[in-house]
C-alpha positions as CSV (number, residue, x, y, z in Angstrom):
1,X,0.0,0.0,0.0
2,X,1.3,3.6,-0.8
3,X,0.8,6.5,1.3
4,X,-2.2,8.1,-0.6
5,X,-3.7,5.0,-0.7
6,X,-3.0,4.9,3.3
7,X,-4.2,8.2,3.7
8,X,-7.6,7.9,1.4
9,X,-7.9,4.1,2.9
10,X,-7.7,4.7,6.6
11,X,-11.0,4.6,8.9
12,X,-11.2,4.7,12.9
13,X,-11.3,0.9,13.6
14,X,-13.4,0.7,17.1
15,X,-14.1,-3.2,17.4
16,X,-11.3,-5.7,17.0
17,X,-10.5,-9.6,17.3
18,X,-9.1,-10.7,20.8
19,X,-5.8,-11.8,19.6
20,X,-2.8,-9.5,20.9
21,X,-0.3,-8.0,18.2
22,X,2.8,-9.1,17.9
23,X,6.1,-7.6,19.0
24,X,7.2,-7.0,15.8
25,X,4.2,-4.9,14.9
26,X,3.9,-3.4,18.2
27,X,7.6,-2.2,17.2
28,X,6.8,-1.0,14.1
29,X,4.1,1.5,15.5
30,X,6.5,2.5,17.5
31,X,9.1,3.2,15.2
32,X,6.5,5.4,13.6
33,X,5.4,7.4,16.2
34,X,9.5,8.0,16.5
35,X,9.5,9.2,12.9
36,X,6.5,12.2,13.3
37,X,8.4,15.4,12.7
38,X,8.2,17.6,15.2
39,X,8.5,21.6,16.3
40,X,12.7,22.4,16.3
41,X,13.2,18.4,16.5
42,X,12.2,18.6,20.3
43,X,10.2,15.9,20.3
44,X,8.0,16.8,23.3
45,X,6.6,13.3,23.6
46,X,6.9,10.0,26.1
47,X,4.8,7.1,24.9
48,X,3.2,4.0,27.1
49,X,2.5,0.7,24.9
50,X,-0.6,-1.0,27.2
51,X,-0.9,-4.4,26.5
52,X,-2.8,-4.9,30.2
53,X,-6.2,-5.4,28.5
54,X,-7.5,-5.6,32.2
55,X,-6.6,-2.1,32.3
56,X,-7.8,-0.9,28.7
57,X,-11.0,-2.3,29.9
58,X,-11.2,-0.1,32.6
59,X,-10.5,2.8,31.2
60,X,-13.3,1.7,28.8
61,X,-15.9,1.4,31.4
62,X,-14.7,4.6,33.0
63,X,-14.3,7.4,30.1
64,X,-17.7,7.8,28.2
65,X,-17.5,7.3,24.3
66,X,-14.8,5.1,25.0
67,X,-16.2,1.6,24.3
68,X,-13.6,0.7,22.0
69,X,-10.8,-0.2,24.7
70,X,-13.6,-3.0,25.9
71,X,-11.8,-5.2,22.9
72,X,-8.6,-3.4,22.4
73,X,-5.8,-5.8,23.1
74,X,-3.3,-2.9,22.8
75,X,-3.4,1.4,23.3
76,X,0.0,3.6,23.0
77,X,-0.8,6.4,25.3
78,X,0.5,9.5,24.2
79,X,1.8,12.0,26.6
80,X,3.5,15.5,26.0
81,X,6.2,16.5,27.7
82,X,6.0,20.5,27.4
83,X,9.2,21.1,29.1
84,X,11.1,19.3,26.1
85,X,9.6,22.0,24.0
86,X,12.1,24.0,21.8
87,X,9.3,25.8,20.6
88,X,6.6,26.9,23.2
89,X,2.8,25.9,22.3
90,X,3.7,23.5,19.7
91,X,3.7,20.2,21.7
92,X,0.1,19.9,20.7
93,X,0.9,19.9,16.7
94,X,3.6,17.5,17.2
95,X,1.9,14.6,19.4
96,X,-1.0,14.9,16.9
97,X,2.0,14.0,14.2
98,X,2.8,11.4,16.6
99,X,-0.5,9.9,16.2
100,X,-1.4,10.1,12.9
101,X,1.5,8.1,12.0
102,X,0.6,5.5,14.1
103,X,-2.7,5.3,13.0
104,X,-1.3,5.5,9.3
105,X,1.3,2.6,10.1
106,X,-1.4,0.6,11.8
107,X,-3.1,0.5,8.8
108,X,-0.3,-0.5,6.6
109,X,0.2,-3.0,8.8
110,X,-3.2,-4.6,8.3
111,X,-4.6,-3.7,12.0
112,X,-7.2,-1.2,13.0
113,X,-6.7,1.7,15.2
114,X,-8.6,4.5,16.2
115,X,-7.4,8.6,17.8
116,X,-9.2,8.5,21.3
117,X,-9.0,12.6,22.5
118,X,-8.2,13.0,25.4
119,X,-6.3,16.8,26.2
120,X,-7.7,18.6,26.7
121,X,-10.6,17.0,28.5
122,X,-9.7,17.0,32.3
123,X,-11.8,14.0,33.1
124,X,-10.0,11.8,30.2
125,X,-6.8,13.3,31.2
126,X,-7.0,12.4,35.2
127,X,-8.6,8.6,34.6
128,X,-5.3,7.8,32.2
129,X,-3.3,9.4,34.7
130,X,-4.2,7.9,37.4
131,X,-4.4,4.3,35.8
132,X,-1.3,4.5,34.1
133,X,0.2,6.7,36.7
134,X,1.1,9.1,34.7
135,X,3.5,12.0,36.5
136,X,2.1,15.5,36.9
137,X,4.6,17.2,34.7
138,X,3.3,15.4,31.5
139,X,0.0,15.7,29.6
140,X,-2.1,12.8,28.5
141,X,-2.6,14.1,24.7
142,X,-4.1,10.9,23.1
143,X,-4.6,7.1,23.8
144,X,-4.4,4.9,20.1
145,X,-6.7,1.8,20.6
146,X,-5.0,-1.1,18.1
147,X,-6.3,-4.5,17.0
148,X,-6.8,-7.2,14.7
149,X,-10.2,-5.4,13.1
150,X,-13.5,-7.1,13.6
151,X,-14.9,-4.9,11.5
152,X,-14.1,-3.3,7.9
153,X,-15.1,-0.5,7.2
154,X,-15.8,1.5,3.5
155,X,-13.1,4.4,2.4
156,X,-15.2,7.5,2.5
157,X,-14.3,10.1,0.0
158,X,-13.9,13.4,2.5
159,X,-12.9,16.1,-0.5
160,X,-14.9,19.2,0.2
161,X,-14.2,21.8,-2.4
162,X,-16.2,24.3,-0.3
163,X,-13.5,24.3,2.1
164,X,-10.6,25.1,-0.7
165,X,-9.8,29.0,-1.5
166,X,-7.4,29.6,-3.9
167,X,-4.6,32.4,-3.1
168,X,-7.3,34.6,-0.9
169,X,-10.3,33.4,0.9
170,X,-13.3,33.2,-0.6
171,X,-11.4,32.3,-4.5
172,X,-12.4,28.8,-5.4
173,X,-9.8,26.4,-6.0
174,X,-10.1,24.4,-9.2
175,X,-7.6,21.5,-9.7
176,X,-7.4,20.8,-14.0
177,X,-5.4,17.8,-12.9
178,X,-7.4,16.0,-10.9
179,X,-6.2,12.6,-9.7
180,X,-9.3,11.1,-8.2
């Protein structure tokens, strides 16, 4: 699979078969998330790889709209780490880089995967810290549920030409070459 078709292909994957995924894979996520660029190179991040599915279940039952860790067998937790920043206010931009290229690389990889928000939500952000003991000087930015998918799900085509302006606001954007 190519990038574009990653990009175009990708869906949030929320239900997934029970078996865990295997070190290897769960190393090539990481070596992903490793890869996101980043503000001045800081990289402002420190990741946990849950593979406790006692705990993902938990944290299921106890954030609402978080069903999907009910059959996760694995989450990477996402934290920022704002005191590695080179540039201040940009931590934000660059664990969101962090994630989307997991969730891109779970994809390649034939699993499902799916962004669950949690910073800036102070409810999300205390139940991960305090089941993954997260320390106070770090921000729980996003927890990536991963699986085998037990579900597939269609590619959705999400161009919007409404949203394009061309040079100023309001100049529609036409694209002669289109490659859709």
């Amino acid at each position: 699979m190519d990038v574009l078709d990653a990009i175009r292909t990708r869906r949030s994957i929320r239900k997934y078969r029970p078996e865990p995924v295997p070190p290897a894979m769960v190393h090539a996520l990481l070596q992903a998330v490793f890869a996101s660029p980043s503000a001045m190179d800081a990289r402002p991040w420190q990741f946990v790889v849950i593979d406790d599915t006692d705990l993902l279940r938990r944290l299921g039952a106890e954030m609402p709209h978080c069903e999907m860790l009910l059959s996760a067998p694995l989450g990477v937790l996402i934290c920022a780490d704002p005191a590695q920043e080179r540039a201040p206010g940009f931590w934000p931009q660059d664990c969101a880089a962090a994630a989307q290229n997991l969730l891109l690389a779970a994809h390649h990889l034939g699993l499902g995967a799916v962004w669950i928000g949690l910073y800036p939500m102070d409810d999300r952000m205390e139940a991960v810290r305090r089941a993954v003991a997260v320390p106070p000087e770090m921000v729980p930015f996003a927890l990536i549920a991963v699986g085998f998918p037990a579900e597939q799900l269609s590619p959705e085509n999400r161009f919007d030409p409404r949203k394009l302006h061309h040079n100023r606001w309001g100049c529609p954007f036409t694209n002669e070459g289109k490659t859709e």
